[in-house]
C-alpha positions as CSV (number, residue, x, y, z in Angstrom):
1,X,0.0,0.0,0.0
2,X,1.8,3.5,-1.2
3,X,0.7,5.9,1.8
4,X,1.3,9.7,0.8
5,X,2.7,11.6,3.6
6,X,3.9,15.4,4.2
7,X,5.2,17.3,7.0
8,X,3.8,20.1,8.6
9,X,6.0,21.9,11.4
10,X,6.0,18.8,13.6
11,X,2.8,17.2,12.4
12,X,3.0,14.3,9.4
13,X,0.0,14.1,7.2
14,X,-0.9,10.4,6.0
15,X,-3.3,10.7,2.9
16,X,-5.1,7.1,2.9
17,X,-4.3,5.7,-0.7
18,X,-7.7,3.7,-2.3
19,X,-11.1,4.0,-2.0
20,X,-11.3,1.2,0.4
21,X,-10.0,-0.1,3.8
22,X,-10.9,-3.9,5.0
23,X,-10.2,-7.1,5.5
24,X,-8.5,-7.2,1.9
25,X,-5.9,-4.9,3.0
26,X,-6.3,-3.9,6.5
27,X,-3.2,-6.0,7.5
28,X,-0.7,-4.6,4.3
29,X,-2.2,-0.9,5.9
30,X,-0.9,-2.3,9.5
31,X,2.3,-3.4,8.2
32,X,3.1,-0.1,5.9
33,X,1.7,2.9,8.8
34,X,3.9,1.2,11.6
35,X,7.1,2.5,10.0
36,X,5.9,5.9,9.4
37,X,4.3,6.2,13.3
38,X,7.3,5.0,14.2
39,X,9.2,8.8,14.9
40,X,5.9,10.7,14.9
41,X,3.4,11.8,17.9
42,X,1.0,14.1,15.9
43,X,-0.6,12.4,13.1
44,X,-3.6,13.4,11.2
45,X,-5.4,10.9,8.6
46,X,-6.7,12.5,5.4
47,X,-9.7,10.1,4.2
48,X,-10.8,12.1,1.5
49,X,-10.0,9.0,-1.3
50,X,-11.8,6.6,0.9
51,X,-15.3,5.6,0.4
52,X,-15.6,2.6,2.6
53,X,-14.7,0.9,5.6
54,X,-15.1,-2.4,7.5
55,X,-14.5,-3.6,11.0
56,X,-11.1,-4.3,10.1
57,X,-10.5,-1.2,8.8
58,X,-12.1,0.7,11.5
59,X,-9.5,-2.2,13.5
60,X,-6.5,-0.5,12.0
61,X,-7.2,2.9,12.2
62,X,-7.7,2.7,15.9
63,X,-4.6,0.6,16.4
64,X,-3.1,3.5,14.9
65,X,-4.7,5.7,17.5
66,X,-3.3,3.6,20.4
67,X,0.0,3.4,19.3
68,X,0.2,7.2,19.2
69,X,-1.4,7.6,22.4
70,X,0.8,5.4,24.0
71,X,4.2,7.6,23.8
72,X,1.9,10.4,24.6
73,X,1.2,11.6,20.9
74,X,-2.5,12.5,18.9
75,X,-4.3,11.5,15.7
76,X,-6.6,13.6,14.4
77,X,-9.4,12.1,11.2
78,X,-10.0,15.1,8.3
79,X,-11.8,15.2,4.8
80,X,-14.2,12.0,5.7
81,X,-16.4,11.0,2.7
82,X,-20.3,10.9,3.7
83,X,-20.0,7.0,4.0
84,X,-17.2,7.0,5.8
85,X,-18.7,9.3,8.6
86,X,-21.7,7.6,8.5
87,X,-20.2,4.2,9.5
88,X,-18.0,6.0,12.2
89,X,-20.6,7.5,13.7
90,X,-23.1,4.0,13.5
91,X,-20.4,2.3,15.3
92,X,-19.7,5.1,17.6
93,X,-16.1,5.8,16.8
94,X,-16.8,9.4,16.5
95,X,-16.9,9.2,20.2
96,X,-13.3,8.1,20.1
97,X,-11.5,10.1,17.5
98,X,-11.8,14.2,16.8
99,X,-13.0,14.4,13.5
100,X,-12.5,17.7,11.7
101,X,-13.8,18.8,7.8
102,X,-10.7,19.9,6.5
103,X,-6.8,19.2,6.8
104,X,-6.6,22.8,7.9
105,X,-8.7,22.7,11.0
106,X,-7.3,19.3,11.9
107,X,-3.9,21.0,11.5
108,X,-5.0,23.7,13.6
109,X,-6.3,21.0,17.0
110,X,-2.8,19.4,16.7
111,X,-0.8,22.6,17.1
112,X,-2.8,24.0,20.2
């Protein structure tokens, strides 16, 4: 899986490649996002390319979340398709991450 990133001050932006995250390549997703959390504590996830998601999907995005919040760092969700926000927010994970519209206000949470 080819993830885009960029760098912002301190923050690393990961634009999710595909339209799709599940089962099918949840685990490649794992495998590939590891080694760029690796050095970084302030992440945020641009989903505007994605247009669905399954549990294991959902699974891999919050493993994502707990790794960063175990050394003390943040992810932050931006540009979510209507899909995509709908399932979040059926399954509750809204609750869990801070969604934001844009890559400039999710920018802007991370740097406070």
């Amino acid at each position: 899986m080819e993830l885009t990133t960029e760098q912002v001050a301190d923050i690393t932006i990961v634009v999710l490649p595909g339209e799709q995250l599940d089962a099918g390549n949840a685990k490649e997703f794992k495998r590939d996002i590891a080694a760029v959390l690796e050095p970084c504590s302030k992440v945020v996830f641009d989903l505007r390319e994605l247009r669905f998601v399954d549990s294991s999907g959902l699974g891999a995005i919050l493993s994502c979340l707990r790794q960063l919040n175990a050394k003390g760092g943040d992810l932050k969700l931006c540009a979510m398709t209507k899909p995509v926000r709908a399932l979040f927010e059926l399954v509750r994970m809204h609750k869990i991450f801070d969604i934001y519209v844009t890559r400039t206000e999710a920018l802007r949470a991370l740097g406070e």
